[in-house]
FIKOL-75770 format. One record per residue (C-alpha): residue number from 1; chain; z negated, x, y negated. Coordinates in nm, 3 decimals, m for minus. Each point is the difference from the previous one (the first is absolute). Layout:
(r NUM "A" (Z X Y))
...
***
This chain:
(r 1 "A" (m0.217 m2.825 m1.179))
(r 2 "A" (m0.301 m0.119 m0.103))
(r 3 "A" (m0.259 0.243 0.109))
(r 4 "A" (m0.220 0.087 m0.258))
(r 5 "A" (m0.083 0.391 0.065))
(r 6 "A" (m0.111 0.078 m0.388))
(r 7 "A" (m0.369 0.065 0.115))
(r 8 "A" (0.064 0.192 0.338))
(r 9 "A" (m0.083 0.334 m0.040))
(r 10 "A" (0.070 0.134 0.365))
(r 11 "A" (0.328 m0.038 0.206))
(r 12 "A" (m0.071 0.217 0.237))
(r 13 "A" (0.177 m0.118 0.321))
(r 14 "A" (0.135 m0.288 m0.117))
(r 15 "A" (0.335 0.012 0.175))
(r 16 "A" (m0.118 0.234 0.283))
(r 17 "A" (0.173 m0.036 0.351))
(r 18 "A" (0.268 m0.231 m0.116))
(r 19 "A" (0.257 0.163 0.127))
(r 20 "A" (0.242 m0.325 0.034))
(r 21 "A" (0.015 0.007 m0.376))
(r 22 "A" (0.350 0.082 m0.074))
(r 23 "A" (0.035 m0.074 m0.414))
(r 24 "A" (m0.257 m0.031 m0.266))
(r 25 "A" (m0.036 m0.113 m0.363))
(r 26 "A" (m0.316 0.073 m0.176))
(r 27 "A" (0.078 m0.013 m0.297))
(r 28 "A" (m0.201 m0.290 m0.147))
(r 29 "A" (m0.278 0.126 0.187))
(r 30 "A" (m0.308 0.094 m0.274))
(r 31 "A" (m0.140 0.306 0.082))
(r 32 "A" (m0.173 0.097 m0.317))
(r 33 "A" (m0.360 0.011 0.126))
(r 34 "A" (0.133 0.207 0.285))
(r 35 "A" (m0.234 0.337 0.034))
(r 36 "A" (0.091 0.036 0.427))
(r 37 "A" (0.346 m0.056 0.189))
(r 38 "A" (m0.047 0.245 0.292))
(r 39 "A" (0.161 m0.110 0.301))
(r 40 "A" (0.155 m0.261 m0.205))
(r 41 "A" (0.357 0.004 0.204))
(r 42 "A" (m0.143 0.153 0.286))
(r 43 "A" (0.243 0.006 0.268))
(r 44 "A" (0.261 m0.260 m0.141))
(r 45 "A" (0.205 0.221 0.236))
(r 46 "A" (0.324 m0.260 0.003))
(r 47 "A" (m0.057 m0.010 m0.381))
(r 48 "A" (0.357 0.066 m0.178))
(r 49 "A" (m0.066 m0.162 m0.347))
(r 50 "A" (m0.283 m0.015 m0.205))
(r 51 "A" (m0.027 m0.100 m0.368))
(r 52 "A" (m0.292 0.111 m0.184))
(r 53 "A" (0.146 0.062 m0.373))
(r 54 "A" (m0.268 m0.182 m0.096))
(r 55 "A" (m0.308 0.159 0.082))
(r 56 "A" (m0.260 0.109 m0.246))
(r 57 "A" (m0.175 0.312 0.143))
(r 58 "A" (m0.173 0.046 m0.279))
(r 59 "A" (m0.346 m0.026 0.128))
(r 60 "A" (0.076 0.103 0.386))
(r 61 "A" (m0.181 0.316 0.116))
(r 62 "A" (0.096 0.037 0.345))
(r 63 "A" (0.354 m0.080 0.150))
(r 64 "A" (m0.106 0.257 0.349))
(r 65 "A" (0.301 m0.119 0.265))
(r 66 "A" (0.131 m0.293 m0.202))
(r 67 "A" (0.320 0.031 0.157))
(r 68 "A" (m0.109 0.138 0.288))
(r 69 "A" (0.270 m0.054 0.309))
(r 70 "A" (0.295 m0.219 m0.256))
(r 71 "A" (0.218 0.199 0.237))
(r 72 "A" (0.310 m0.238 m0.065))
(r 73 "A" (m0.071 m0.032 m0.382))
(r 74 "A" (0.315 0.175 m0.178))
(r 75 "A" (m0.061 m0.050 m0.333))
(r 76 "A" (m0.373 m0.009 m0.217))
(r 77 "A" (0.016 m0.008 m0.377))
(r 78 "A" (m0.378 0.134 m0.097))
(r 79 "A" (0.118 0.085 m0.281))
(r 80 "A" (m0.156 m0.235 m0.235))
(r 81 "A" (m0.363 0.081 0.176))
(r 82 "A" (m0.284 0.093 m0.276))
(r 83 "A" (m0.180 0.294 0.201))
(r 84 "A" (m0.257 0.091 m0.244))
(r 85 "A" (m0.298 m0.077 0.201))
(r 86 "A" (0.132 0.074 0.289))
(r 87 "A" (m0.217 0.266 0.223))
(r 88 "A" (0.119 m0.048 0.308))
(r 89 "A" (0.372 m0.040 0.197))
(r 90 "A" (m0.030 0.186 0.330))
(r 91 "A" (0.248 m0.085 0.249))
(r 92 "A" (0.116 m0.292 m0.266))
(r 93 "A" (0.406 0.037 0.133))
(r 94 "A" (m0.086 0.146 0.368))
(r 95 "A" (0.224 m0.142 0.259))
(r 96 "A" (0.276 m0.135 m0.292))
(r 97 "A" (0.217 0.144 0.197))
(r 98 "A" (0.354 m0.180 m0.104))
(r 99 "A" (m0.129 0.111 m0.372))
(r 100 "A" (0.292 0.218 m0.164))
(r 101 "A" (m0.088 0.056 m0.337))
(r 102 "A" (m0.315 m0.056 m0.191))
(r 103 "A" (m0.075 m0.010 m0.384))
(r 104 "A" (m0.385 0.018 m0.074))
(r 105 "A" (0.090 0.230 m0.319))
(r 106 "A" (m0.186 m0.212 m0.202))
(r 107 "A" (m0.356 0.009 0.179))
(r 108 "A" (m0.298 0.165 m0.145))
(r 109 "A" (m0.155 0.207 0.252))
(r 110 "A" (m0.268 0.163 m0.245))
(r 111 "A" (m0.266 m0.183 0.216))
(r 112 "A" (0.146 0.020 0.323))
(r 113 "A" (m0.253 0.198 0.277))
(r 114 "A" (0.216 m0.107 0.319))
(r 115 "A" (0.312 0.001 0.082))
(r 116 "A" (0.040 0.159 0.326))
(r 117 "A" (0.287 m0.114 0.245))
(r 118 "A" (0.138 m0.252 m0.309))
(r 119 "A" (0.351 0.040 0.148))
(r 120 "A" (m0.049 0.070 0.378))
(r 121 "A" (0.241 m0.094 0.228))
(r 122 "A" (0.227 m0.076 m0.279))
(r 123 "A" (0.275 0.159 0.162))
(r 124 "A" (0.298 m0.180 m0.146))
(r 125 "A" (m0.150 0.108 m0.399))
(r 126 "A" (0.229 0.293 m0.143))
(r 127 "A" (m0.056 m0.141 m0.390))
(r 128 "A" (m0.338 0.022 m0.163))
(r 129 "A" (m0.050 m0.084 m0.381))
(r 130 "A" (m0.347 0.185 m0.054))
(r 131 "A" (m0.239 m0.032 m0.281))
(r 132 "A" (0.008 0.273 m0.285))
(r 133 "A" (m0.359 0.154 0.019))
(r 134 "A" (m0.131 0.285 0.026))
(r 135 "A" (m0.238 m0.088 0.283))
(r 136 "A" (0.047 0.048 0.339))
(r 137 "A" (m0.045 m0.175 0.291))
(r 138 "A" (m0.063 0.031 0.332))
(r 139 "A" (0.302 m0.170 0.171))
(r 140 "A" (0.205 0.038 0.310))
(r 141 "A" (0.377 m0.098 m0.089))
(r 142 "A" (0.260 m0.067 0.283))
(r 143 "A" (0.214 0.248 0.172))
(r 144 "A" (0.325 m0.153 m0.155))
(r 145 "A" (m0.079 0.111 m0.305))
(r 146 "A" (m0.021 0.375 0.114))
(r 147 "A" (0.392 m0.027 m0.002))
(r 148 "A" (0.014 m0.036 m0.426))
(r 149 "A" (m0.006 0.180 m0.294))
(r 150 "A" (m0.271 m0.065 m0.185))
(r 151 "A" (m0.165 0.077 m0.335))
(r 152 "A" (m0.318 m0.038 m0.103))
(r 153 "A" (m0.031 m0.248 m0.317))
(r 154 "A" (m0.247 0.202 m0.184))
(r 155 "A" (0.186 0.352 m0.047))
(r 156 "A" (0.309 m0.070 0.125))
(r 157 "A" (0.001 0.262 0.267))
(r 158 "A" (0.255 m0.107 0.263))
(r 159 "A" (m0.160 0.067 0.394))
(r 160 "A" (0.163 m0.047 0.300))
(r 161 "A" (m0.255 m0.190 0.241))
(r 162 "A" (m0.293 m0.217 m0.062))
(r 163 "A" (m0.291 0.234 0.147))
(r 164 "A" (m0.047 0.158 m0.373))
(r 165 "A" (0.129 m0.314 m0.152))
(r 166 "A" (m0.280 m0.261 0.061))
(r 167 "A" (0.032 m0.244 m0.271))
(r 168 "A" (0.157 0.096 m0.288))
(r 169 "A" (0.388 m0.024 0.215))
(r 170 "A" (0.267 m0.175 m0.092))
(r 171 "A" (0.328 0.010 0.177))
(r 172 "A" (0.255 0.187 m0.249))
(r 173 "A" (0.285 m0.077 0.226))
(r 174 "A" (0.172 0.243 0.290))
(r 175 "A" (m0.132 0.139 0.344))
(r 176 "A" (m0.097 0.340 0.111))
***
């Protein structure tokens, strides 16, 4: 409380390495002139809750490994992230590994160039609430989710799998 963030445009690192940090509200923090949060929770590994409802992503760019290693985080609401500008979110869940579902259906990924290994090592992830687009991307999803049904949002074409999948998957319910 008190920390006046409303002209700090990068947080990359900011939390990086604190892996003693077991429960976090962010809430109030102002990230409006935000363009960079790489690394921004990098290896919070004994992480379990983190609040950051708040967040305006607006202006943010880059958000490469910003979860990077939250192995014990079990829940993440991103679902209130602005993604417009974003470019770039490679390995941006890697290592979330107590991560079970996910909803980023509301991200823009128009602009997105990188997204490889977004959900490595997320082994524990079997939902995924993907963005309708018609883009795709290149991005390696965990082997858990190999076990689903899946359909992709823009057709509607029900696959069993994720290697044809990519992106556009969204768990429809009931296991191969």
């Amino acid at each position: 409380s008190g920390l006046n963030t409303s002209n700090v445009t990068d947080m990359s690192g900011m939390l990086y390495g604190c892996s003693g940090l077991t429960t976090l509200n962010l809430t109030g923090l102002n990230t409006s002139s935000v363009t960079t949060m790489n690394s921004m929770f990098y290896d919070c590994s004994s992480l379990e809750e983190l609040d950051i409802t708040g967040f305006s992503t607006n202006n943010v760019t880059s958000m490469h490994s910003m979860f990077y290693n939250c192995a014990n985080l079990k829940n993440l609401d991103v679902s209130g992230f602005v993604t417009t500008s974003l470019t770039g979110m490679a390995s941006m869940f890697y290592g979330c590994s107590a991560l079970e579902s996910l909803d980023i259906s509301k991200f823009n990924i128009s602009s997105v160039t990188d997204s490889s290994s977004m959900f490595g090592n997320c082994n524990n992830l079997t939902r995924l609430d993907a963005p309708r687009n018609d883009r795709q991307l290149d991005m390696e999803l965990p082997a858990p989710m190999n076990k689903h049904i899946w359909k992709y949002q823009t057709t509607g074409e029900v696959v069993t799998g994720v290697t044809e999948a990519g992106m556009y998957v969204r768990e429809i319910g009931g296991t191969t």
